[in-house]
C-alpha positions as MATLAB code, in Angstrom:
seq = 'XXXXXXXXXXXXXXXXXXXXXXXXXXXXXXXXXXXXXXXXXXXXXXXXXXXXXXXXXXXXXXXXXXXXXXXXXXXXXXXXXXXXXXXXXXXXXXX';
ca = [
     -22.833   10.840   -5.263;
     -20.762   13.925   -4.865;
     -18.910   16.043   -7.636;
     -16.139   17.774   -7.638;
     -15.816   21.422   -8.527;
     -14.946   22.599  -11.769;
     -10.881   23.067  -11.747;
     -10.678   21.538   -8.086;
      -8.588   18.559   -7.186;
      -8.757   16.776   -3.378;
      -5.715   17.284   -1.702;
      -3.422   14.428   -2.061;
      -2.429   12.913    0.921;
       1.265   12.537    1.573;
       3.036    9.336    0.065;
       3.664    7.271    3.507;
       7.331    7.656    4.889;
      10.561    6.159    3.755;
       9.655    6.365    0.016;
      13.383    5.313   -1.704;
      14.804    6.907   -4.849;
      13.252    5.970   -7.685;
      16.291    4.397   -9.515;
      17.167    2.446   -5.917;
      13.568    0.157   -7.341;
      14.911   -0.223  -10.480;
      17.665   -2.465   -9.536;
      17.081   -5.834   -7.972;
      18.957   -5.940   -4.628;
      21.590   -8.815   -4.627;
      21.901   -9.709   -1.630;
      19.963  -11.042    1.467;
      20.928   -7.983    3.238;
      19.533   -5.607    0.374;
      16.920   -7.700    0.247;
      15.707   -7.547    4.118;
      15.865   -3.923    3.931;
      13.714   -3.169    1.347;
      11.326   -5.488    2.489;
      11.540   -3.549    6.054;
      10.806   -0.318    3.680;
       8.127   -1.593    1.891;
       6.531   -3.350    5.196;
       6.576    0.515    6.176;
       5.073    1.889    3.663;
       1.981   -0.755    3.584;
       1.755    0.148    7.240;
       1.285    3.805    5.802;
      -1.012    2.404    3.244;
      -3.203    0.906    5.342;
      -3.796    3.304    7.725;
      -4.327    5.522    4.714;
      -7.302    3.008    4.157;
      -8.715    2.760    7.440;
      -9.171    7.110    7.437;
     -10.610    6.596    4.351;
     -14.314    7.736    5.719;
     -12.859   11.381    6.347;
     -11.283   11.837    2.666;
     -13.081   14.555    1.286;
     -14.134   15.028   -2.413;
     -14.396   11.472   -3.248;
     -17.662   10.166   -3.458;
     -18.897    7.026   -1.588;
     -18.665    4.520   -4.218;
     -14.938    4.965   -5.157;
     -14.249    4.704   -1.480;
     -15.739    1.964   -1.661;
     -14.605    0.196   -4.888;
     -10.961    1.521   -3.159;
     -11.482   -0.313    0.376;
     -12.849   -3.662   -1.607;
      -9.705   -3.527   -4.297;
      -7.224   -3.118   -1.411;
      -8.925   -5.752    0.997;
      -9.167   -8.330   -1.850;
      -5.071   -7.338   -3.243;
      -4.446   -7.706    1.137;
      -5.721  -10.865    1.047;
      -3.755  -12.526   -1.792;
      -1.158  -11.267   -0.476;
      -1.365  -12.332    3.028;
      -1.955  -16.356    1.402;
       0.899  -16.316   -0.042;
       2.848  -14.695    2.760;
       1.405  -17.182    5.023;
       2.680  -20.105    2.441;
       6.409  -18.794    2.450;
       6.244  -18.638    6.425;
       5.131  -21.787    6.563;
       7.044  -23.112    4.355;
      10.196  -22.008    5.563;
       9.004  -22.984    9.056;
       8.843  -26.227    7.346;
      12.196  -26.773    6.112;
];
C-alpha cells in the first residue's frame, strides 16, 4: 500500500469537458430540446469519465486498493445504468 506525503495531495485531474454552470443543473430543462442537450453533455462527460477510468493504472499517489474499490464502484454504477438504458431503448423501440 502506498502513502502519501505529509502535506501532499495527487494532482487532480481535470473535470472532463463541457462541464455547464452550476445553476444551469439546478433547473429541470422543460423541454425535449433542453432535455436532448443535456443528455448530449452529460453523454460527454461519462465519455470523459470513463476514459478517466480506463488510465486509472498510471494515477499516481493512490494506492492499489482504492483504484481498485474505484474501478469495481464505477463498473457496478455502469452496469445499472446500462439495464436500465437498455429497458428505455427497448421500450421505446417497442411502442
Amino acid at each position: 500500500m502506498t502513502t502519501k506525503g505529509q502535506g501532499a495531495s495527487p494532482a487532480r485531474p481535470p473535470r472532463p469537458e463541457g462541464r455547464p454552470p452550476a445553476g444551469l443543473w439546478q433547473t429541470l430543462p422543460l423541454t425535449r430540446e433542453e432535455r436532448l442537450q443535456r443528455i448530449e453533455a452529460m453523454g460527454q462527460r461519462i465519455h470523459g469519465y470513463i476514459q478517466f477510468m480506463g488510465q486509472i493504472g498510471s494515477l499516481n499517489g493512490t494506492s492499489a486498493e482504492a483504484k481498485e474499490r474505484a474501478v469495481a464502484a464505477f463498473y457496478e454504477c455502469l452496469a445499472v445504468l446500462e439495464g436500465r438504458l437498455s429497458r428505455i431503448h427497448e421500450d421505446l423501440q417497442l411502442g
